[in-house]
N, C-alpha and C positions, 0 to 999 in steps of 0.2 A: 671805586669807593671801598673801602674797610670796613670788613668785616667783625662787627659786633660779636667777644667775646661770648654773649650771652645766646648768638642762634649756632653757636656750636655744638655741631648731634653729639660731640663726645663729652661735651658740659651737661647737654637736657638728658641723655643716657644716664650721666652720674646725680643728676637730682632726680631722673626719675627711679632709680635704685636706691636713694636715700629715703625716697616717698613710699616705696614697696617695705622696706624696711623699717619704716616707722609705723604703717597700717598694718602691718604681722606683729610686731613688738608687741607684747603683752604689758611692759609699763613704758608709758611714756604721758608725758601730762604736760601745762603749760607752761611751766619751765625748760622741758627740753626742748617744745616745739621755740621758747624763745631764744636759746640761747643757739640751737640753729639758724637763727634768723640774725642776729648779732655775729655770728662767724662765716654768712652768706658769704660772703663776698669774699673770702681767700675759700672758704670750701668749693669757687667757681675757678679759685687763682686769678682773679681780679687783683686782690690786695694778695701779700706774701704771709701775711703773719696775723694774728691777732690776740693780746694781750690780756685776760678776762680772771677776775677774783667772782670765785665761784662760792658760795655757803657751801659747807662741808657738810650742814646737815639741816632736815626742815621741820624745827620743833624740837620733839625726841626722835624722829626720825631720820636716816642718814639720807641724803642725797643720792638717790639712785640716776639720776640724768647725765652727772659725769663718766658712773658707771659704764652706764648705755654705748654712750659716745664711743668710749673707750675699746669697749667691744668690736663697736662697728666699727673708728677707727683705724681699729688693729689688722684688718681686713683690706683697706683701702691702700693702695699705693702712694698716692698723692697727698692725700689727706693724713695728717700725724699731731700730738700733742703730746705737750709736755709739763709736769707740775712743776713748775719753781720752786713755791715754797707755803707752807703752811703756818696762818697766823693768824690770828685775832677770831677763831668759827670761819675763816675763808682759805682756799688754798686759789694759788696764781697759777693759770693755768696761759701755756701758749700753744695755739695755735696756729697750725703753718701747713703751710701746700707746699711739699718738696720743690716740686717743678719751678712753681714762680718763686719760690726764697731761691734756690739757685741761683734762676736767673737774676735776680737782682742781688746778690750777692757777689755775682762776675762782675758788675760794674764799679770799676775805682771807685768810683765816686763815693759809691754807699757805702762800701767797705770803710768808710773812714766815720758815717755818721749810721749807725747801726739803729739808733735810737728810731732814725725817722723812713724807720722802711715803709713801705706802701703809701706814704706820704713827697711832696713834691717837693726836692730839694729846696731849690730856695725858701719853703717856708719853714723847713728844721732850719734852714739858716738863720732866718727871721725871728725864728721862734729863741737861737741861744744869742741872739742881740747881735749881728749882724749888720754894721750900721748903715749901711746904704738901702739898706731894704724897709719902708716902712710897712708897721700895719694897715689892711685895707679893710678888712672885717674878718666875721668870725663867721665861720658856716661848717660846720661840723669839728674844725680846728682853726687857727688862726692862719689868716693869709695876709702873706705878706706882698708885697710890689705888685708886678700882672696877674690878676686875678685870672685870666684866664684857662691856663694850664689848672689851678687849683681847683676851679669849677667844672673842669673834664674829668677830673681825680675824683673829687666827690659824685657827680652824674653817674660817672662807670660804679661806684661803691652805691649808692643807689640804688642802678638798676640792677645789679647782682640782686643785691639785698631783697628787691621787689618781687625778684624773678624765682627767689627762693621761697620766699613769704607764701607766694603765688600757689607754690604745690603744697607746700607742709601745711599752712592752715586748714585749707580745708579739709586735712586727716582727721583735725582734732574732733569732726563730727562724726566720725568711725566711732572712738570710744566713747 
């Protein structure tokens, strides 16, 4: 049987270092506990990338969670991000796990639809009107034809997701 991404000691090592890290942190608040939870699942390399328009600043005050990140970030091997672009009080912010964008990045396939990484081919297919594929529903993105692979893709992003939530929330009761 296969082995779940998620009981990997060198995955719960790196959340449990992002958890040590955030209960020492001296700012950190419920936006950065959320926006760790929105990038679980590539900060686990489950997903490769993740795409996020961040507020630049909260009120009169600036934003200090992207700051954070950025810090700790800067530290991590795997874990990296990059601002796009600044527009409207938001800047676009990507996040990416070296390791799994590479890997998916060596694969023909994706190298041609860059749009729909960490997403299952045929439904970036689906998704630019692909005609043999219909829509089947909508569960975190549009799926198109065999649901099945789609509902593996979202399950593993999930339980990333869950498995992150799982440690960082309850920092929030530290501060």
């Amino acid at each position: 049987m296969e082995t779940s991404i998620l009981e990997d000691k060198v995955i719960y090592e790196q959340l449990s270092e992002i958890c040590d890290w955030l209960h020492k942190n001296l700012y950190y608040d419920g936006y950065l506990i959320r926006l760790l939870d929105l990038i679980g699942a590539t900060m686990v390399g489950v997903k490769p990338a993740e795409l996020l328009k961040i507020p630049i600043s909260e009120g009169e005050r600036k934003n200090l969670a992207l700051e954070e990140l950025k810090i700790y970030f800067s530290r991590d091997k795997n874990i990296k991000l990059r601002e796009i672009k600044k527009q409207n009080g938001r800047v676009q912010v990507l996040f990416y796990h070296s390791t799994s964008l590479e890997n998916t990045l060596c694969n023909k396939t994706n190298l041609r639809f860059l749009r729909g990484l960490g997403y299952p081919f045929k439904d970036v297919l689906g998704y630019i009107g692909h005609p043999s594929l219909k829509l089947i529903k909508i569960n975190g993105w549009k799926i198109y034809g065999s649901e099945k692979l789609s509902n593996k893709r979202y399950e593993s992003f999930l339980q990333a997701r869950t498995k992150v939530r799982e440690l960082i929330y309850p920092l929030a009761n530290y501060h």
